[in-house]
Each structure stands twice: as structure tokens, then as C-alpha cells.
Backbone as JSON Lines, residues from 0, in Angstrom:
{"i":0,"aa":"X","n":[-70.87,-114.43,-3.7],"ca":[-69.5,-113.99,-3.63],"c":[-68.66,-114.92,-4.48]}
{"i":1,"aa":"X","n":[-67.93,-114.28,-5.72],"ca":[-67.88,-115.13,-6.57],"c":[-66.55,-114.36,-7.24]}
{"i":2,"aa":"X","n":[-65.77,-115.32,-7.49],"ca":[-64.53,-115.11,-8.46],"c":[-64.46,-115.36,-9.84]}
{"i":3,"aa":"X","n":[-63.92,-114.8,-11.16],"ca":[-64.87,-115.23,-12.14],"c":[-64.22,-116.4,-12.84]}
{"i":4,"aa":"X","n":[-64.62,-116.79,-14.1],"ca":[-63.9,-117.81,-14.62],"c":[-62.57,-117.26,-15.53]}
{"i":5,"aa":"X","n":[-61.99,-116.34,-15.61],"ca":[-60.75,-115.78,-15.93],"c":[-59.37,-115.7,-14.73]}
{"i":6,"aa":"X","n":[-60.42,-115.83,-13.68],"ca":[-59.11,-115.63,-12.72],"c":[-59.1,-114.41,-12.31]}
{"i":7,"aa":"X","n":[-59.89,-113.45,-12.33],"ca":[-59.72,-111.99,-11.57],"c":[-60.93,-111.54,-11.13]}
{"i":8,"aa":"X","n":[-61.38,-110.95,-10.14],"ca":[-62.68,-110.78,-9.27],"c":[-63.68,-110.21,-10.46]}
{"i":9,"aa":"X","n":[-64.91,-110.57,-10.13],"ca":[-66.07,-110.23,-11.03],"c":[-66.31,-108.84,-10.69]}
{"i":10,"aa":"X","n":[-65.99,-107.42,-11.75],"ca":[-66.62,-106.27,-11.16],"c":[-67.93,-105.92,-10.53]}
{"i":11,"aa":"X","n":[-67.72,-105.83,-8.93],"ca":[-68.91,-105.23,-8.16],"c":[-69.05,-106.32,-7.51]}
{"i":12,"aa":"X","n":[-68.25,-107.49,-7.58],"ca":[-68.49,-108.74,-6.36],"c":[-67.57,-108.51,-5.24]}
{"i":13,"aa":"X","n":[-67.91,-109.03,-4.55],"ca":[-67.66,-109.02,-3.36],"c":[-66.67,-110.15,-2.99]}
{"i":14,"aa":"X","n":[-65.23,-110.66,-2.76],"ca":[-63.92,-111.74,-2.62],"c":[-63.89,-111.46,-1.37]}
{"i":15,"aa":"X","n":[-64.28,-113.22,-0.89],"ca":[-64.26,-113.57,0.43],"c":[-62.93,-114.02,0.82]}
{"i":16,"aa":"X","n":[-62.29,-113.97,1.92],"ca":[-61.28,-114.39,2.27],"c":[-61.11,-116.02,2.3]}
{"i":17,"aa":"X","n":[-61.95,-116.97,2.27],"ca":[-62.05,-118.45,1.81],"c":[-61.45,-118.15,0.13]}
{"i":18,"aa":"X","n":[-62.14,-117.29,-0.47],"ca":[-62.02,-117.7,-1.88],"c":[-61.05,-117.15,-2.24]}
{"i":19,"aa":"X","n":[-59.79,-116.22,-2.02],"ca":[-59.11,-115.82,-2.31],"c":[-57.83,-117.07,-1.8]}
{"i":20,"aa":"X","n":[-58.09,-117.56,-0.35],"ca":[-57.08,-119.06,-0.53],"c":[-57.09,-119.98,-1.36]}
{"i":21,"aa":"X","n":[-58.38,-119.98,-1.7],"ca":[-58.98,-121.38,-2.65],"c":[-58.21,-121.13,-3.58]}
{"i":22,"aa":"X","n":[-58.4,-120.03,-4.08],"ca":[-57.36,-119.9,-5.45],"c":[-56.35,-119.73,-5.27]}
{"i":23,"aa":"X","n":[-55.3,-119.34,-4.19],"ca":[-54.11,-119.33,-3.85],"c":[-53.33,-121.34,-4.07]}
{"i":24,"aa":"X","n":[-54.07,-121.94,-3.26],"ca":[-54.35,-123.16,-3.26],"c":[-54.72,-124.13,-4.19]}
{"i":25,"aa":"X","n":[-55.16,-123.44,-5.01],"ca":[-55.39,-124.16,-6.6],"c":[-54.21,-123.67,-7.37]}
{"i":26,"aa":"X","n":[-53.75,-122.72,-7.11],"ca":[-52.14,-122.49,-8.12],"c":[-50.85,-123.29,-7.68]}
{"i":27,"aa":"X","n":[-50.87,-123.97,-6.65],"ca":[-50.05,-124.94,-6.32],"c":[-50.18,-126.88,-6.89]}
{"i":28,"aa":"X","n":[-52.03,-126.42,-7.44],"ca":[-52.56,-127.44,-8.23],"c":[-51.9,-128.0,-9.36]}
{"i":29,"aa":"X","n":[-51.04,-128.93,-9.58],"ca":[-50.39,-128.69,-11.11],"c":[-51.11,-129.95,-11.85]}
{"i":30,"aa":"X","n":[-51.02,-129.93,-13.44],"ca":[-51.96,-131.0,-14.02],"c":[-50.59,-131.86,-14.21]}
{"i":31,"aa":"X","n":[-50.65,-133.17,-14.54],"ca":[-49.17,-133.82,-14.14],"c":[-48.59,-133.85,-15.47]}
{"i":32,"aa":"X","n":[-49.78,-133.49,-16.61],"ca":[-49.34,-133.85,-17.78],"c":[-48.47,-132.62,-18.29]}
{"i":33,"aa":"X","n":[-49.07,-131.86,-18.29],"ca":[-48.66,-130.17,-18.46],"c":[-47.69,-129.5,-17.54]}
{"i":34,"aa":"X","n":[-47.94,-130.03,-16.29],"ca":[-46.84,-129.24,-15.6],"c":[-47.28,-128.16,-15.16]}
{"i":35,"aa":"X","n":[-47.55,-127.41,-15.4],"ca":[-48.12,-126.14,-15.14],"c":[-49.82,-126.2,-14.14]}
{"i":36,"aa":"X","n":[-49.8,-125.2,-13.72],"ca":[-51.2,-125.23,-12.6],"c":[-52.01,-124.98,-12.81]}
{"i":37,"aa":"X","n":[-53.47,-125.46,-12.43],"ca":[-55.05,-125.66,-12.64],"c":[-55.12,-124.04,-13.3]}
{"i":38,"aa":"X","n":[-55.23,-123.28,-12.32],"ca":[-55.44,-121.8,-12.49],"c":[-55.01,-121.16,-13.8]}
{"i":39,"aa":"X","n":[-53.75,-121.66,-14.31],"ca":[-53.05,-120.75,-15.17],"c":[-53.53,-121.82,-16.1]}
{"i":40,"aa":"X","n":[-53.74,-122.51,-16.35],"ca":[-53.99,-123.35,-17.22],"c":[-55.78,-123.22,-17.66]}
{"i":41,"aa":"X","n":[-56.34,-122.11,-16.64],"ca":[-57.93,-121.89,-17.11],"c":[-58.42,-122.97,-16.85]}
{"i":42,"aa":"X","n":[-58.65,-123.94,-15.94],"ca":[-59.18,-125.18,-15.66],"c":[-60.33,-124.67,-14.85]}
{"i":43,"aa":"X","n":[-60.51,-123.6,-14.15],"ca":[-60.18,-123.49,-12.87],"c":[-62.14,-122.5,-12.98]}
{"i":44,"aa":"X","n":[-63.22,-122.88,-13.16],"ca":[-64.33,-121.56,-13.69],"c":[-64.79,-120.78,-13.05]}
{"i":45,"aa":"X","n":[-64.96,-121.35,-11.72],"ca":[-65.63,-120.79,-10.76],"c":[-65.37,-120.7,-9.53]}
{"i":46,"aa":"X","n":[-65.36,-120.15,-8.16],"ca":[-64.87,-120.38,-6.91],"c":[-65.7,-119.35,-6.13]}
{"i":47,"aa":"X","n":[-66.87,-120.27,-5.14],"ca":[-67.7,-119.49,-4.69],"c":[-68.37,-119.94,-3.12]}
{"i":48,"aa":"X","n":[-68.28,-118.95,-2.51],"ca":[-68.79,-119.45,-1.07],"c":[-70.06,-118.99,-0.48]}
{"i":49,"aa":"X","n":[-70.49,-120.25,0.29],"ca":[-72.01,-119.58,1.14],"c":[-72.13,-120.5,1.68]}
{"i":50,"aa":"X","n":[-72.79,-120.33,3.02],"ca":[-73.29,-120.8,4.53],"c":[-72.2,-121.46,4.96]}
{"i":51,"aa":"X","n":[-70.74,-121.29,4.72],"ca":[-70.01,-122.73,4.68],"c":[-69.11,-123.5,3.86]}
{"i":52,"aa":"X","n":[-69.72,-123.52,2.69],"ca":[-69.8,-124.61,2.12],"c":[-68.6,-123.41,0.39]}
{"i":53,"aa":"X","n":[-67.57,-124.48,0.19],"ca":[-66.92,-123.03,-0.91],"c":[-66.89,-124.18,-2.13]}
{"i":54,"aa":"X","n":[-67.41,-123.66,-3.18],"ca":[-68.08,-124.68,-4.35],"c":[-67.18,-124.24,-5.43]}
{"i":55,"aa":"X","n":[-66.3,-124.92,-6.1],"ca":[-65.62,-125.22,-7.3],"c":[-65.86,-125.85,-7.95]}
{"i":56,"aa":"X","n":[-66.02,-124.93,-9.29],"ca":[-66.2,-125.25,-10.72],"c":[-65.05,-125.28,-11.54]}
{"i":57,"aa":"X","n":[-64.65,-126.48,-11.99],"ca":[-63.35,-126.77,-12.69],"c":[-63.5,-127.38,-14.07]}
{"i":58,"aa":"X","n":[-63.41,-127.77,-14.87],"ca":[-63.41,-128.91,-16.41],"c":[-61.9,-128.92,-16.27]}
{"i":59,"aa":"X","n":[-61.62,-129.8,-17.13],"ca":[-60.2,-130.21,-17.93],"c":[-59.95,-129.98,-19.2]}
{"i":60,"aa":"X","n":[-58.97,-130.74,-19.7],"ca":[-58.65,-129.75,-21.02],"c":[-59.03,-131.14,-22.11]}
{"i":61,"aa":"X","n":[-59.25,-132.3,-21.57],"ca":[-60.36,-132.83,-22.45],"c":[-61.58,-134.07,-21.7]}
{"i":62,"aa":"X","n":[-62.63,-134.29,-22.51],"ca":[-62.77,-135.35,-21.34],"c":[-62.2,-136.93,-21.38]}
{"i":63,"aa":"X","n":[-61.19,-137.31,-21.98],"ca":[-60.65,-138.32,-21.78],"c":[-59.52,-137.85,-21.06]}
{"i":64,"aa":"X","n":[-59.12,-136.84,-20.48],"ca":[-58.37,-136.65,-19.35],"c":[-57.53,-137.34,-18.91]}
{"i":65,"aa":"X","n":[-56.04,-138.15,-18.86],"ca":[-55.69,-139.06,-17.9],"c":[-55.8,-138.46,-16.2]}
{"i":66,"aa":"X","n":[-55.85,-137.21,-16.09],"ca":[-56.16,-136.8,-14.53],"c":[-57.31,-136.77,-14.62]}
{"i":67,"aa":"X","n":[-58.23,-137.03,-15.07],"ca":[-59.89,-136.63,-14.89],"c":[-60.09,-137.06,-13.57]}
{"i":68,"aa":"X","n":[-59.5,-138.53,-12.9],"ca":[-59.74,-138.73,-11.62],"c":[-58.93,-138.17,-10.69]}
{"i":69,"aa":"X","n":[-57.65,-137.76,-10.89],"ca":[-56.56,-137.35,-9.69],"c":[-56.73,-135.91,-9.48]}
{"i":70,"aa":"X","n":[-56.97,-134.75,-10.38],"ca":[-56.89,-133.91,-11.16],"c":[-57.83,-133.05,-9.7]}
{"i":71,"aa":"X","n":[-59.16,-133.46,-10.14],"ca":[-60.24,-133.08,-9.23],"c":[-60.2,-133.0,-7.61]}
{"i":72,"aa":"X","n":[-59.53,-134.95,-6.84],"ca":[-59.32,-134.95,-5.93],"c":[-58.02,-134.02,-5.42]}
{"i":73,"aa":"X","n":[-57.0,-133.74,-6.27],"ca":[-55.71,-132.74,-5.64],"c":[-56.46,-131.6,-5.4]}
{"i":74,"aa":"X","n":[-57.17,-131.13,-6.35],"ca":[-57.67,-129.27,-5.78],"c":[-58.76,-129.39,-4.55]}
{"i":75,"aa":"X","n":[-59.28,-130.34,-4.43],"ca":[-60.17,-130.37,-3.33],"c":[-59.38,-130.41,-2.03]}
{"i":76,"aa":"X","n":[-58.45,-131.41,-2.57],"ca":[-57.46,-131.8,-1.13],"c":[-56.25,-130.74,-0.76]}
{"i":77,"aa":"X","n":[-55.76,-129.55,-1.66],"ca":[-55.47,-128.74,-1.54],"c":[-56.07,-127.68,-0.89]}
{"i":78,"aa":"X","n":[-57.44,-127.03,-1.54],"ca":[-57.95,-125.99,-0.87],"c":[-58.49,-126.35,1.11]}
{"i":79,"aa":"X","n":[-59.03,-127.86,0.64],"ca":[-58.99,-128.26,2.25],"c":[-57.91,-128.11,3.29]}
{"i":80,"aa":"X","n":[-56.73,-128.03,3.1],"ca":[-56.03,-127.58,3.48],"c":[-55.5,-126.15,4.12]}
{"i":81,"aa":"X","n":[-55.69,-125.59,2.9],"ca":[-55.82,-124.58,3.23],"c":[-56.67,-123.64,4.01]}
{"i":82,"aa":"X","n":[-57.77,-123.72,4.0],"ca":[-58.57,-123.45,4.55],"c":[-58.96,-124.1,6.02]}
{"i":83,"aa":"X","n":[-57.9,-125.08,6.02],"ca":[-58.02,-125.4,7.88],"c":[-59.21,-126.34,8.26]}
{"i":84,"aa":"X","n":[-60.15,-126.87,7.56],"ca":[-61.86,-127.6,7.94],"c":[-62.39,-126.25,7.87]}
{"i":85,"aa":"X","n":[-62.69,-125.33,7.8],"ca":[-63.28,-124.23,7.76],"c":[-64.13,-124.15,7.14]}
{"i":86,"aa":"X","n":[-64.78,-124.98,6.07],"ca":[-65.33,-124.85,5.07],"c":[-65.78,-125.97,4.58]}
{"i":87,"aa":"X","n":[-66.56,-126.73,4.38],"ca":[-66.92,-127.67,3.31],"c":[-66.19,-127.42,1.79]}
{"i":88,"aa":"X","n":[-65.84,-128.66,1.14],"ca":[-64.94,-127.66,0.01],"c":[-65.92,-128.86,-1.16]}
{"i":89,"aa":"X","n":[-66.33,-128.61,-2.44],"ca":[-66.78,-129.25,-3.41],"c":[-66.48,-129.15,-4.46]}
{"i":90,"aa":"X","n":[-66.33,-129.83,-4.66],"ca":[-65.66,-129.3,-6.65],"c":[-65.86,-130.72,-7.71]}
{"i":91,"aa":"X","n":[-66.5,-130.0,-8.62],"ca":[-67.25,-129.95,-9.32],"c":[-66.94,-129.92,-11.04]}
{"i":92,"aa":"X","n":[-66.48,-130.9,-11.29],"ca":[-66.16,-131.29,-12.94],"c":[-67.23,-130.77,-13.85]}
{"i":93,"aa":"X","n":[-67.24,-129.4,-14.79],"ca":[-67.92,-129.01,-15.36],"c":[-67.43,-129.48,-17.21]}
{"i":94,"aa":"X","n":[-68.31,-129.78,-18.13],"ca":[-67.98,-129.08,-19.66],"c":[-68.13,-128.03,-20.27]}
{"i":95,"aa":"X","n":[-69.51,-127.19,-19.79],"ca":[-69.36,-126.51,-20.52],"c":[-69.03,-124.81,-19.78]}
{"i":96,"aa":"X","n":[-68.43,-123.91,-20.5],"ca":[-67.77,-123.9,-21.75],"c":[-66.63,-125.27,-21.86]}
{"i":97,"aa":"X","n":[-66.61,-125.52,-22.76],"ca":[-65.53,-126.75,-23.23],"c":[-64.33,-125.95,-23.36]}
{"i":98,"aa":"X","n":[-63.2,-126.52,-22.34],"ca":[-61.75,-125.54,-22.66],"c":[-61.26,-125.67,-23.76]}
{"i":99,"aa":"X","n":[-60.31,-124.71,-24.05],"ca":[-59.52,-124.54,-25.27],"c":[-58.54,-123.71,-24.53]}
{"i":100,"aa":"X","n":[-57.32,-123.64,-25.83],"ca":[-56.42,-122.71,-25.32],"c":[-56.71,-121.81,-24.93]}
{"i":101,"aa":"X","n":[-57.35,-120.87,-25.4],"ca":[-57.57,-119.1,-25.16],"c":[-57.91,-119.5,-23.58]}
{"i":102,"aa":"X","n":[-57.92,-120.16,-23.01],"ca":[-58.02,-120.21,-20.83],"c":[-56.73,-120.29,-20.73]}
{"i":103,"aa":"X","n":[-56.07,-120.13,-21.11],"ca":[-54.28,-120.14,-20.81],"c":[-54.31,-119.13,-20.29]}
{"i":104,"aa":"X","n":[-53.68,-118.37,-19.54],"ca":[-52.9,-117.1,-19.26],"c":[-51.94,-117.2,-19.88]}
{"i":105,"aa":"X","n":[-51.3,-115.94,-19.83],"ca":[-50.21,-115.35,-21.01],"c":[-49.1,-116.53,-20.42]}
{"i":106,"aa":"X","n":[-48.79,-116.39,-19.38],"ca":[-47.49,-117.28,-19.08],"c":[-47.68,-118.8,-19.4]}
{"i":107,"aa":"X","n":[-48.68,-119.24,-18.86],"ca":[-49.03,-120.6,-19.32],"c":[-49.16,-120.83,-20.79]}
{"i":108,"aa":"X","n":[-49.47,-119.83,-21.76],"ca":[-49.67,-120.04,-23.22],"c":[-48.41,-119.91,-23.59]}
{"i":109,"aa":"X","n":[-47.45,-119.16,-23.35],"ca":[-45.89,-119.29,-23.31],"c":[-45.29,-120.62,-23.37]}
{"i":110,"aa":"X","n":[-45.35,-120.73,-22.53],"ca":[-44.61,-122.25,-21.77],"c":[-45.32,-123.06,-22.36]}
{"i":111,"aa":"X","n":[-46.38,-123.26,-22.83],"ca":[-46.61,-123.88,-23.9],"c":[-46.85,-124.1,-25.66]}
{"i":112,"aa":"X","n":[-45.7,-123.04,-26.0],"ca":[-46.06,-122.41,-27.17],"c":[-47.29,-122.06,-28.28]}
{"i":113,"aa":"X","n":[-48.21,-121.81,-27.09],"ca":[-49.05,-120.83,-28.06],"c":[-49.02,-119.37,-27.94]}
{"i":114,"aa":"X","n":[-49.37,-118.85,-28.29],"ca":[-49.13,-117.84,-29.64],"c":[-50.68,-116.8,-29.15]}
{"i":115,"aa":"X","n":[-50.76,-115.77,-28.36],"ca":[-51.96,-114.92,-28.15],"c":[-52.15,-113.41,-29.23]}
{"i":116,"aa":"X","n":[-53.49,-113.13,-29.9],"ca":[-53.76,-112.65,-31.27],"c":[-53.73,-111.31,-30.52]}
């Protein structure tokens, strides 16, 4: 049960009610540098639950990161929240795909003046 790495349910999966907070809860995530939130910012790859346990897949937008360390612990400590202890929550600093702009959403590529083809 799996949300995809764009931010909108994978056709023919199945969105658990954990994972639909998780990501509610990760858009309140903001990166400190940017301003703007994990999610909209495409940080955000994966969000997936089983036995328990709801597993996030995230990268940053480079790996010298100044949040590489804060960055990770806020969305964990967010979705924990949210989710009440309900869940084991993990998350999980990925590279690859290596971000780039095109993980922006339209509003986030706005607000940061780029420019979608």
C-alpha cells in the first residue's frame, strides 16, 4: 500500500489511512532553507505501510544539505505525531533518483521561479 513518488496515489493501489496523514503531515514539513514543504518540494518518494510499521522514502535537494540532519528528524517527528504511536514511523534518506527541479509541483516551482516546459 503505497503512495507514489509524485505525490498522488499509484493507479490500482490501495491508500491507507496512516499514509494519507503521513503525507498530510509531511506538508507541514518545511525545508528551512526554501521555505516551502518536503512534499511540494518533491523530497518526499515514497510513503508506505505494513504490519505497523509506515516507511518513508525521502532524499534532499543535495547531499551537502545544511538540513540533511534536521530535515529527516522533523518529518519523522511530524508524522509521529500525527499518527498518535500508532505506527512505527521510519524514514529513510534515499539518492537515487537524485532530485532536481522537475519534483517541484507547479506551486512550489512558482515560488521559486522556475519555469515548467
Amino acid at each position: 500500500m503505497t503512495a507514489g513518488r509524485d505525490g498522488a496515489g499509484v493507479p490500482g493501489a490501495v491508500t491507507t489511512a496512516p499514509v494519507e496523514r503521513a503525507r498530510e503531515a509531511l506538508s507541514s514539513v518545511y525545508d528551512p532553507e526554501l521555505c516551502l514543504d518536503v512534499v511540494s518540494l518533491g523530497l518526499v518518494y515514497s510513503i508506505s505501510e505494513e504490519d505497523g510499521v509506515l516507511a518513508i522514502e525521502m532524499t534532499l535537494t543535495t547531499p551537502g544539505c545544511p538540513a540533511a540532519e534536521s530535515l529527516p528528524v522533523m518529518a519523522r517527528a511530524a508524522v509521529e505525531a500525527a499518527l498518535g504511536g500508532s505506527s512505527e514511523v521510519r524514514v529513510t534518506v534515499v539518492w537515487d533518483p537524485p532530485w532536481d527541479p522537475s519534483m517541484l509541483n507547479m506551486e512550489a516551482a512558482a515560488a521559486l521561479g522556475f519555469r515548467r516546459a
